[in-house]
N, C-alpha and C positions, 0 to 999 in steps of 0.2 A: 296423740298424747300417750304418752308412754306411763308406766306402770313400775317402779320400783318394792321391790320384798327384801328385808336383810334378815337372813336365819341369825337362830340363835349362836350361832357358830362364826355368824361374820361374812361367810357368802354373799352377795348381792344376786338377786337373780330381778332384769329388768326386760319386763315383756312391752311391746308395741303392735296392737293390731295393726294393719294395713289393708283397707277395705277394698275390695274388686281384684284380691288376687287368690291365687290358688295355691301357690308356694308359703313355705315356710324357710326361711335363714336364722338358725340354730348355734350361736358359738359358745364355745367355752372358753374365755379369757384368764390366763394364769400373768399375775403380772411378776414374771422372774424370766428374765434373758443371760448374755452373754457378761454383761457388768456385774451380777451376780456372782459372778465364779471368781476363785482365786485361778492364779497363776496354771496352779499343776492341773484344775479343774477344767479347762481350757476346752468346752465345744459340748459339755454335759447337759446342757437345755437342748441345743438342735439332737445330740446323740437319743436325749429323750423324746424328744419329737419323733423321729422315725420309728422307735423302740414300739410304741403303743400300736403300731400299724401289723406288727409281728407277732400278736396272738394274747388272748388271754385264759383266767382260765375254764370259761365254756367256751372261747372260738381256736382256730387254729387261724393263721396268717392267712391262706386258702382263705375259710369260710367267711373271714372277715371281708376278705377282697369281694366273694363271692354274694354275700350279702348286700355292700355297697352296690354292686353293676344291680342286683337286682330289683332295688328300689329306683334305680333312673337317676339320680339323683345326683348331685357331687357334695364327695366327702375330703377334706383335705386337711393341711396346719401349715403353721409357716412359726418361723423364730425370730425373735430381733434381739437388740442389743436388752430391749428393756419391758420383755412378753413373749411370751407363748401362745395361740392361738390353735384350736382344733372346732373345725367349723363345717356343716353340712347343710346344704339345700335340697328340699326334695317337694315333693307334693303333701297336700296338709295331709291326706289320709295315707302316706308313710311316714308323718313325721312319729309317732309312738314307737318306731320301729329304728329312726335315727336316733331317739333319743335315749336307747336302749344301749345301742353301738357306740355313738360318742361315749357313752357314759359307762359302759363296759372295760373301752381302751383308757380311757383316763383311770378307772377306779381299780383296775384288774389283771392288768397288765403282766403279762409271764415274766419279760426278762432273761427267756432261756438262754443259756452259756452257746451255744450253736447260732441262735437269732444272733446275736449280739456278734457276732463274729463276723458273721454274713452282714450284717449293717455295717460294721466298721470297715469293710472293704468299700463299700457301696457309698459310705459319706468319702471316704479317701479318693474314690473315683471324682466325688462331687466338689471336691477341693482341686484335684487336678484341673477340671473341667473351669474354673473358677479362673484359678492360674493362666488358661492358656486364654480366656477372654483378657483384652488390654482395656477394656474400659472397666470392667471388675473390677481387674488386677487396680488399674488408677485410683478407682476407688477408695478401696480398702487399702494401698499403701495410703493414701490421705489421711483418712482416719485414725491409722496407724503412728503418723508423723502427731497430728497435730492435739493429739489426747495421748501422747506418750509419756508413762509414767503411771494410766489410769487404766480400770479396767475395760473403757470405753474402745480404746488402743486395741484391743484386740479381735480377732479374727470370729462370727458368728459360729462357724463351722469348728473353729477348734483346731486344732494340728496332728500331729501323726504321733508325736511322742505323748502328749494328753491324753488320746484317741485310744491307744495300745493298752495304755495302764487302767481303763474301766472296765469293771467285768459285770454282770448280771445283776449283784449283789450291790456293788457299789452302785450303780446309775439306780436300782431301787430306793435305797437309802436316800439318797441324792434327792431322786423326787421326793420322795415323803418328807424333807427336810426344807424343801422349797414350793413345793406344792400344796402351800397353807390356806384355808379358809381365809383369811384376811385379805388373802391376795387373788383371789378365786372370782369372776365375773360372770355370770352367763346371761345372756342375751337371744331372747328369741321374739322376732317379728316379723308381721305375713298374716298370714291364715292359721290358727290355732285354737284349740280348744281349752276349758277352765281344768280339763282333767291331766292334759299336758304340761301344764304350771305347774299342778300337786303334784306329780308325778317327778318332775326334776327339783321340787321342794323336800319332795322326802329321800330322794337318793343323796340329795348334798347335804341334808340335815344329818346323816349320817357320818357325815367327818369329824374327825375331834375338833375343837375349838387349840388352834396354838398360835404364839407371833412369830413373828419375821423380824429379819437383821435389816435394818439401814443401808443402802448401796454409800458407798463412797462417791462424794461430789465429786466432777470433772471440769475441767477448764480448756479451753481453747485456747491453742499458742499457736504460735506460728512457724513456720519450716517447709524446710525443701525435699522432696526426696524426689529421686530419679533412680530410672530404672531400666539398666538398656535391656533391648529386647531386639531380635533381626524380626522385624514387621515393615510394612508397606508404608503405613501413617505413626506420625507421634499422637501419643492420644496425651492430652495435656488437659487438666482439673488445677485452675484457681480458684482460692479459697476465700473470703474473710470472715473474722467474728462473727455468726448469728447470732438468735434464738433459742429460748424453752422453750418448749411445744404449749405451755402456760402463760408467753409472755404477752401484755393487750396486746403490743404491736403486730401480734404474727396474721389480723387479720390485712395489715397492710404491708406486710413483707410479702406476703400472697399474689397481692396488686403488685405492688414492685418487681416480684419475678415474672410476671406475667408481660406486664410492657419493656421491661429492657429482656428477656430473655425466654421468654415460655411463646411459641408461635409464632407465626409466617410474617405476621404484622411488626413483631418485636424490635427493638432496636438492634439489636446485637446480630441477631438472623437477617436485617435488610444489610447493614452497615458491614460485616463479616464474610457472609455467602452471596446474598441477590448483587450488593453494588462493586464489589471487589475480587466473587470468583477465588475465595482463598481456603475454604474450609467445606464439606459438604455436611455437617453435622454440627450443632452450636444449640447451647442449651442451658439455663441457669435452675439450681434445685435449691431446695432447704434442705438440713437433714437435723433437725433439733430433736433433743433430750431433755429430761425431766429439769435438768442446770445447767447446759448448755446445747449450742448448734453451733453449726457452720454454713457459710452460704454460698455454693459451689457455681462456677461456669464450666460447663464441660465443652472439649472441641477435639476435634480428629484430622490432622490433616498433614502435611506434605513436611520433610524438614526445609523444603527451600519456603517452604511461604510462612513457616513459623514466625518467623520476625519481627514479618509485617502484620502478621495475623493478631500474635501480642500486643504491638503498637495500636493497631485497631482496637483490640478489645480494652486496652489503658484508658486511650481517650475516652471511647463511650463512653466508661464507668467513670471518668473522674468527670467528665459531662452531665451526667446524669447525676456525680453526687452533690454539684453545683445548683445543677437549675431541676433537678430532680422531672415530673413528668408532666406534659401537655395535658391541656381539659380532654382532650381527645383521647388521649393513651387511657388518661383514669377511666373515661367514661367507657372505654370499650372491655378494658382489664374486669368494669365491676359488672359488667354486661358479660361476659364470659362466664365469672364467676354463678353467676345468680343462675343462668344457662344450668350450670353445673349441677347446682344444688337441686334444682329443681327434678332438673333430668333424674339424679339422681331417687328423688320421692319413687319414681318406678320399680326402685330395683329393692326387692327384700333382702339381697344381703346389702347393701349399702347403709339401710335403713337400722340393719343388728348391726354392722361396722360403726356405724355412728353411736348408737347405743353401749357396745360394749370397750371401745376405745373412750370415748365421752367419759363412761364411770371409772374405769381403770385408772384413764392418766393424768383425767382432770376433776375427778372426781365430784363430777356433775356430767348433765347431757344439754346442751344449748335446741332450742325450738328452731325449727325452718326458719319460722318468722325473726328467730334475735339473730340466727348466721347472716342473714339476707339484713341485718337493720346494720351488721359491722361492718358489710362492703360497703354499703351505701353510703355510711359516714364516713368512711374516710375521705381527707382531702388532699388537693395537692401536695399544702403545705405538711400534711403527717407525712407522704411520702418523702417530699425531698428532706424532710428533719432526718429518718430513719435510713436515706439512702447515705447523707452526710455523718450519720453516725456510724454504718455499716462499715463503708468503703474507704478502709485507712491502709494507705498502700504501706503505712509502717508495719502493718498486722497482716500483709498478703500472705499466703503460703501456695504452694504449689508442689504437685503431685505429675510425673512426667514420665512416663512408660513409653521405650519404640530407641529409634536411633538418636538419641537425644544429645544433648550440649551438656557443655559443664554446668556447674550451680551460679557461676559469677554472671557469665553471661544471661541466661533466665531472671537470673536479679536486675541485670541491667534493662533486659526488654520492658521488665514490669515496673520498675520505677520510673524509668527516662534517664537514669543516672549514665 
């Protein structure tokens, strides 16, 4: 059972003991990403993210590094389209000493004109590196296509020309204008002490109280993009309509991607690679936002067997969106799932990832016992309604990197036209 505090400034800070372990998982949820930023703003949350890693002002980049290896422990962040995350696991008896450092680099951060210089080469490297992967690359041109016109469309990393024009001064400003109390989560659970809770109670009590702007809603549309590239495989990503990460149905869009396309068992991985030998890689994802998603197949494989490989993956999905899934597929899909969850109880960061995504996005945290009571109810029939809702090949989109085809022909594989 978990433990919720909201300062008077708007922070949430949600602690969860976890009995029989010795770790603590520590994060600090900011809910502002890539959808945040205007245009010219383009990559200033991930630029922020590494920025806090290069010094503040009691540590040096050094000492900071130097400190993390010495507690054993992993310290890290990551950025998305719609959050920030800076998170550590360590042992209870260093966590006073993580939560010194987290809360150092968040509140204190230098922003030296030299750091800042030496990280803009360092993310530019991380965009090339980005670029030369073809299933990134598919990706993110997807995203790009089918949220075009919104700030969703945009790249997490940011670009070269966005990149160039922040200096020190600006990306501070930046955070302090986005890095608001209202939007602020921290989440610790594990092994912890009641001196541990005060202790990041009063360093975030310490923020002014101020609001936040409204992100601009996005919409899913549909479109093609392609992208030649001289590589070995086409990597090719179909798309349609999903989900918010809020919507009921996402706990059976869950199931759905799981029997037609998540594992060895799945329809798409027997019918694609075991029975036909046309693809070595086949895989179906969600990728949902606060107002929308998309619901991706991803596949990599040969331009002579593309054809047929597409033909394959048509029928499945308009099979599937007909007669949607076997008592068997569900029964094994919520048997995975519950696997998951459970497995999951082991891990203390899992347990703060649940806790501090939970309040952030959805502004509650659901119990083991309610996750495990939505797999279980769902039924056939929610599947195949949500797959016959999902899967409108009028709404396909596709995203096509490697030695690829024209745009007509792709259309024609994926309709039957």
């Amino acid at each position: 059972m978990y433990e919720k505090i909201t300062l008077a400034n708007g922070v949430r800070i949600l602690t969860e003991p976890v009995p029989g372990m010795r770790s603590a998982a520590l994060g600090i949820w900011v809910g502002t990403g890539s959808r945040d930023e205007k245009a010219a703003e383009n990559g200033a949350a991930h630029f922020i993210e590494h920025m806090v890693f290069k010094g503040t002002a009691r540590r040096t980049a050094a000492q900071l590094a130097q400190e993390m290896d010495a507690i054993g422990g992993q310290v890290n962040a990551f950025t998305t389209k719609e959050c920030t995350c800076f998170h550590a696991r360590v042992l209870d008896d260093h966590l006073p000493r993580a939560i010194d450092l987290l809360c150092d680099m968040l509140l204190s951060s230098n922003f030296a004109e030299r750091d800042v210089a030496t990280e803009r080469g360092v993310i530019l490297e991380e965009i090339g590196m980005y670029a030369d992967n073809p299933e990134d690359l598919c990706a993110e041109r997807l995203a790009a296509a089918v949220y075009r016109g919104n700030p969703l469309a945009r790249p997490i990393l940011g670009k070269r020309a966005t990149l160039e024009k922040m200096d020190g001064r600006w990306l501070r400003d930046y955070m302090a204008s986005h890095y608001t109390p209202d939007k602020i989560v921290v989440a610790l659970a594990g092994s912890f002490r009641r001196r541990d809770v005060d202790d990041l109670s009063a360093r975030f009590s310490a923020l002014a109280a101020a609001g936040s702007a409204p992100f601009r809603r996005g919409a899913y549309q549909p479109a093609f993009t392609l992208k030649k590239k001289a590589i070995e495989q086409n990597h090719l990503t179909i798309a349609f309509p999903g989900l918010s990460y809020d919507d009921p149905d996402r706990f059976t869009l869950q199931l759905l991607s799981a029997a037609l396309g998540s594992g060895l068992s799945s329809r798409l991985w027997q019918e694609v690679r075991e029975r036909r030998g046309l693809c070595y890689s086949i895989y179906t994802y969600s990728s949902d936002h606060a107002d929308t998603g998309f619901f991706g197949i991803y596949t990599a494989l040969s331009r002579d067997t593309e054809g047929q490989a597409l033909e394959t993956i048509r029928n499945t999905v308009a099979d599937f969106a007909d007669h949607g899934v076997t008592a068997e597929e569900l029964s094994r899909a919520q048997d995975q799932a519950r696997t998951n969850v459970l497995m999951g109880l082991e891990s203390t960061q899992a347990h703060m990832s649940a806790l501090g995504r939970g309040e952030l996005m959805l502004g509650k945290v659901l119990s083991t016992d309610e996750v495990l009571e939505r797999y279980a109810s769902v039924t056939r029939e929610d599947v195949r309604r949500l797959a016959g809702r999902i899967f409108d090949f009028a709404q396909v989109s596709l995203s096509a990197v490697g030695r690829v085809a024209d745009e007509e022909q792709y259309r024609a594989m994926l309709t039957g036209a």
